[in-house]
N, C-alpha and C positions, 0 to 999 in steps of 0.2 A: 544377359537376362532379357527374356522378352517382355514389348510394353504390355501383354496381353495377360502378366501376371498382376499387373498394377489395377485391372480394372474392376469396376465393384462385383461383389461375388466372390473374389478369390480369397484366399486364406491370408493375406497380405492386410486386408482392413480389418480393423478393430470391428465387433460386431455390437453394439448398442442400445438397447430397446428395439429391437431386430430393426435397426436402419443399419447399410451398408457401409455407414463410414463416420469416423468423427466430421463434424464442422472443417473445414479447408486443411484437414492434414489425414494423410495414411499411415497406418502403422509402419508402413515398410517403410517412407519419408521420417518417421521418429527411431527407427531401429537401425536405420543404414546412413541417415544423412548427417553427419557429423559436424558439416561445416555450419549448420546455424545453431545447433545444439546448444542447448545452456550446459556449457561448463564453468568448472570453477571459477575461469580466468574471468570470463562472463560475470559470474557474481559476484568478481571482486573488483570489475573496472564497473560494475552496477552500482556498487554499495560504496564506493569513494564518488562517485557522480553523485548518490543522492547524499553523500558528510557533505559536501559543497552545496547544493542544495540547503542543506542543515545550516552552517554557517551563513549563507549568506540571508533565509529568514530569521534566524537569530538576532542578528544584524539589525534587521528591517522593523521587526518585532518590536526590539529594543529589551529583549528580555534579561532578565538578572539570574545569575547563576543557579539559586533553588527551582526557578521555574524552569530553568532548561534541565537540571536533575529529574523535576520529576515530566517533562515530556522524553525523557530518556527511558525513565523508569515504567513510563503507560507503554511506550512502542517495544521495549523487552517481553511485555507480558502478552501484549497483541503479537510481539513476532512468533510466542509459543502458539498463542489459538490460533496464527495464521495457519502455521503447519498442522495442526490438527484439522482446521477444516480445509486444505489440502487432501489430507489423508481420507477426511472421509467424503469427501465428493467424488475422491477416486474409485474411491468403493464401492461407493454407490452409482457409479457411472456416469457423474456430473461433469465432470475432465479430468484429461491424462496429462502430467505432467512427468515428461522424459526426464530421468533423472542420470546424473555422470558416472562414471564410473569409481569415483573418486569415495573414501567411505566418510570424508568428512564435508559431503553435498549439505545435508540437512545443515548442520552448522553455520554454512555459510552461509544457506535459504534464507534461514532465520533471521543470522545477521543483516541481511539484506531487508528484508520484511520491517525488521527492526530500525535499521536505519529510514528507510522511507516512509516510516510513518511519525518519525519525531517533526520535519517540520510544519507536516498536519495539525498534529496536538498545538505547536508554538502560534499557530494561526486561529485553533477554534479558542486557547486561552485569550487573545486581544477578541475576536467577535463574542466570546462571552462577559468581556470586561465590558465591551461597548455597548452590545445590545440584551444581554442576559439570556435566561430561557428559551425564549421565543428566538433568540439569532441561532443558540446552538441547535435548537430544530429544525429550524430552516436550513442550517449547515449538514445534520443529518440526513434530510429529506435530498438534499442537493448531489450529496454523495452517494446515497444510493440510487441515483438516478443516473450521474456521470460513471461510477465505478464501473455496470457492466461494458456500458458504452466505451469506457477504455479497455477494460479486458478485453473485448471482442476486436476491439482494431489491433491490439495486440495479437491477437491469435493468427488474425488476417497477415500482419507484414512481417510473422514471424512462427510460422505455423510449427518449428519444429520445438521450440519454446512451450507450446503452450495447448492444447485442445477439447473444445468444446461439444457436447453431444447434442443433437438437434434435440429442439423443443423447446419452453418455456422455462420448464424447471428449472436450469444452469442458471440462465440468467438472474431468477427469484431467487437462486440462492446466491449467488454473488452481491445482489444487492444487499441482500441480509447482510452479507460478509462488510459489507464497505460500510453499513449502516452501524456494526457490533463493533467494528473499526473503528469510529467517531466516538461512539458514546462509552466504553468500557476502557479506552483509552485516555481519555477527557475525565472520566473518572478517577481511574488511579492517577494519573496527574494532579488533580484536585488535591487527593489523600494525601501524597509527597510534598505538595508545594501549597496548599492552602487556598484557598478560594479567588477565581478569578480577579476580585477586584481587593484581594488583600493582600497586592507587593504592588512595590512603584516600579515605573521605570527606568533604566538601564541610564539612559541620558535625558536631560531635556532638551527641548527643541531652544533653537537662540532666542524666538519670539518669547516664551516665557520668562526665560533668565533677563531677559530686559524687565519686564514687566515685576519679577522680582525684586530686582534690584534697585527699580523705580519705587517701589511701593518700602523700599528696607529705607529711602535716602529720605521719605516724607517723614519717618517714624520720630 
């Protein structure tokens, strides 16, 4: 095949808001290149990287089992909106995400989606135990500020994964996305496990249990 079909103009690039081509990838790059392709295997060495992940801020956290039930339970309900607004960004021309040929792709998306966003939620539970309202805001604001900026390096070191359509719009909408991520998330977590600062901790630290313990021996 000649390189002369690859260049813009030809029937090979996606066509969008009449620009000649997605953001750093061609359709023909998404329909022929196989080797960087998200496939299944992909979303399932993805989604045991981010359970590792998961366990080890669970860990750090120190969180107790209802409240990692319900950051379980907020990233299940974000992994369904993720895919929904997947679907309609594609629709509406925001990006194309190559999907496998495999018919149990969405499933695994999901899973994926879902796992990587519980140990988000185990993170914004301690910054709203510490700093309440005003920290989950700032955690909102933070994330829709970092989210596109990680999509888009995504796109870059992995174009066949993922594609962005020029302009502003994508990006405005992805931040929505990572901002609906935070807070709709942190929400039904709330619902399942109860309000940030109404479970204790998992362990205490040693400097407490001294100070316990000292305070149990004066009594």
């Amino acid at each position: 095949m000649s390189r002369g079909a690859d260049k813009p103009g030809s029937s090979r690039f996606v066509q969008l808001y009449g620009a000649e081509r997605l953001v750093t990838c061609s359709y023909g790059n998404l329909k022929g290149n196989k080797k960087g392709r998200m496939t299944t295997t992909r979303l399932i060495a993805m989604a045991g990287l981010y359970l590792g992940v998961f366990a080890g801020v669970a860990y750090l956290t120190r969180a107790k089992m209802p409240r990692i039930a319900g950051a379980l339970c907020g990233s299940a309900v974000f992994g369904v909106a993720g895919l929904l607004a997947l679907s309609l960004g594609e629709a509406q021309g925001w990006w194309r995400v190559p999907k496998a040929g495999s018919s149990h792709f969405r499933l695994l998306l999901w899973l994926a989606l879902a796992v990587s966003c519980t140990p988000i939620y185990l993170i914004t539970w301690r910054v709203a135990r510490r700093f309440g309202g005003r920290g989950l805001a700032v955690f909102v604001l933070a994330a829709a500020v970092i989210g596109p900026a990680r999509d888009y390096l995504v796109a870059t070191k992995f174009p066949e994964w993922i594609a962005f359509s020029p302009g502003i719009t994508p990006i405005l909408a992805v931040a929505m996305l990572y901002a609906f991520l935070v807070a709709v998330g942190h929400m039904v977590m709330g619902i399942v496990s109860g309000p940030a600062q109404g479970d204790a901790l998992a362990r205490q630290r040693a400097g407490c249990r001294i100070v316990i313990q000292h305070g149990k021996r004066h009594k």
